[in-house]
C-alpha distance (Angstrom), angle and dihedral (degrees) to the residues before:
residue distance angle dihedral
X1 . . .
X2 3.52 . .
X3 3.57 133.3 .
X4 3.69 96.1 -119.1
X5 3.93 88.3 66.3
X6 4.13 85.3 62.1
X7 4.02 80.4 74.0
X8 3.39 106.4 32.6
X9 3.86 105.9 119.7
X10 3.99 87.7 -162.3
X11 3.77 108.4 59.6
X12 3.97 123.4 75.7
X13 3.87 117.6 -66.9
X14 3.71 84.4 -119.6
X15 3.54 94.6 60.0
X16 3.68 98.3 54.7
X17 3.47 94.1 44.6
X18 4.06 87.9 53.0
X19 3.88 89.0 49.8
X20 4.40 90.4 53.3
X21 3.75 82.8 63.1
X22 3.86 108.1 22.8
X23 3.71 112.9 133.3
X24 4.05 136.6 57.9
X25 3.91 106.4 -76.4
X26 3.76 109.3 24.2
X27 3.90 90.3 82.1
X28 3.87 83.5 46.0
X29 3.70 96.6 50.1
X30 3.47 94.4 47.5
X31 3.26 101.0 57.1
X32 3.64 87.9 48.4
X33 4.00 86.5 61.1
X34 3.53 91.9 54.3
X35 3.90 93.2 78.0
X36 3.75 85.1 55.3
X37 3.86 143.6 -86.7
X38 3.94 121.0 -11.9
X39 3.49 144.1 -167.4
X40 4.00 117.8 -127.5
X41 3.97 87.0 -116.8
X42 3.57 93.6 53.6
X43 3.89 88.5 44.3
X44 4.02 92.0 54.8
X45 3.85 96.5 38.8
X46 3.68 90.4 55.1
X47 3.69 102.1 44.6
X48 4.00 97.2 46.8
X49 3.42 114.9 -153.8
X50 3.34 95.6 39.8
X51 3.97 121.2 122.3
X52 3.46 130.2 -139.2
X53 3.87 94.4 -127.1
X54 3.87 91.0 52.4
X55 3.80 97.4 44.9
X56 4.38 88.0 44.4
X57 4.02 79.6 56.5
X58 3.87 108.6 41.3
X59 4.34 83.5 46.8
X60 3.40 92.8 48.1
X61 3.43 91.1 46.7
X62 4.10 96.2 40.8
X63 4.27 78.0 50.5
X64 3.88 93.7 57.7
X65 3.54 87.2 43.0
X66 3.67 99.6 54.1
X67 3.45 104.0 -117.6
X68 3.36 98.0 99.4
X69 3.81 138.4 58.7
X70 3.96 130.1 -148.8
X71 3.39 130.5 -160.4
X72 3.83 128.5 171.7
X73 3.91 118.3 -167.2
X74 3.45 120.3 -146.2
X75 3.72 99.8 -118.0
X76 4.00 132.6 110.2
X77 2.94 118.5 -76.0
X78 3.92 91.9 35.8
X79 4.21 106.0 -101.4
X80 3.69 111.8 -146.0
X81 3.92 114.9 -176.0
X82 4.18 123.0 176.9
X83 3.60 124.5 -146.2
X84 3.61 134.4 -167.2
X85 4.37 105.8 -106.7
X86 4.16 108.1 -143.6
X87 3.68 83.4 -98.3
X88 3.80 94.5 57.3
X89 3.76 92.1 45.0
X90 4.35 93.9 51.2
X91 3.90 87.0 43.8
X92 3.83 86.1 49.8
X93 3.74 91.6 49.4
X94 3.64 93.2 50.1
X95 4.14 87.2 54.0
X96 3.50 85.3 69.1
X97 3.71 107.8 77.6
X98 3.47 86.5 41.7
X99 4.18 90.7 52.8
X100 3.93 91.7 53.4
X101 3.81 85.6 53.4
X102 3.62 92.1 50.6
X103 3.86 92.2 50.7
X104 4.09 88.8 49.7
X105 3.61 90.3 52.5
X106 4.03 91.3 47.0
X107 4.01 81.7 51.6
X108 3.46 94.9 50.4
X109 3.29 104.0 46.8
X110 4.16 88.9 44.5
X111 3.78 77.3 57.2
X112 3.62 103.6 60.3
């Protein structure tokens, strides 16, 4: 899905939703963010396997989106801490629903 379809005003609601958080970590890192502020160390050391290029892009992207805040402090070296905006923190609410689904789906199909 492409990023383009994120703005699209004529596809389904759905879909641009999907395309805020399309890709392998941004789900990950935003639920990271919802215990509070992080550094992009702490991001990478507690998501292993996650490069520095790749997380760089999905905040940067998660920033332009809105969902995500930046702040640098002034302080040497350079501090840079991300926040969840309001708008990150409803759209991370809504993932919830659709997280307990996911688990009862893992359950089932551990069942079968």
């Amino acid at each position: 899905m492409t990023r383009s379809r994120a703005q699209d005003p004529n596809v389904c609601g759905v879909t641009a939703a999907i395309a805020v958080i399309d890709g392998k970590w941004k789900t990950s890192v935003l639920w990271m963010l919802e215990s509070g502020p992080h550094r992009p160390g702490e991001l990478r050391r507690r998501l292993p396997g996650l490069s520095e290029k790749v997380l760089t892009q999905a905040l940067r992207e998660m920033e332009e989106d809105g969902l995500v805040h930046r702040e640098v402090h002034d302080v040497l070296p350079l501090k840079t801490v991300y926040s969840l905006t309001d708008f990150g923190r409803e759209l991370s609410e809504l993932l919830g629903p659709l997280s307990d689904w996911g688990h009862r789906r893992l359950e089932r199909l551990a069942a079968s």
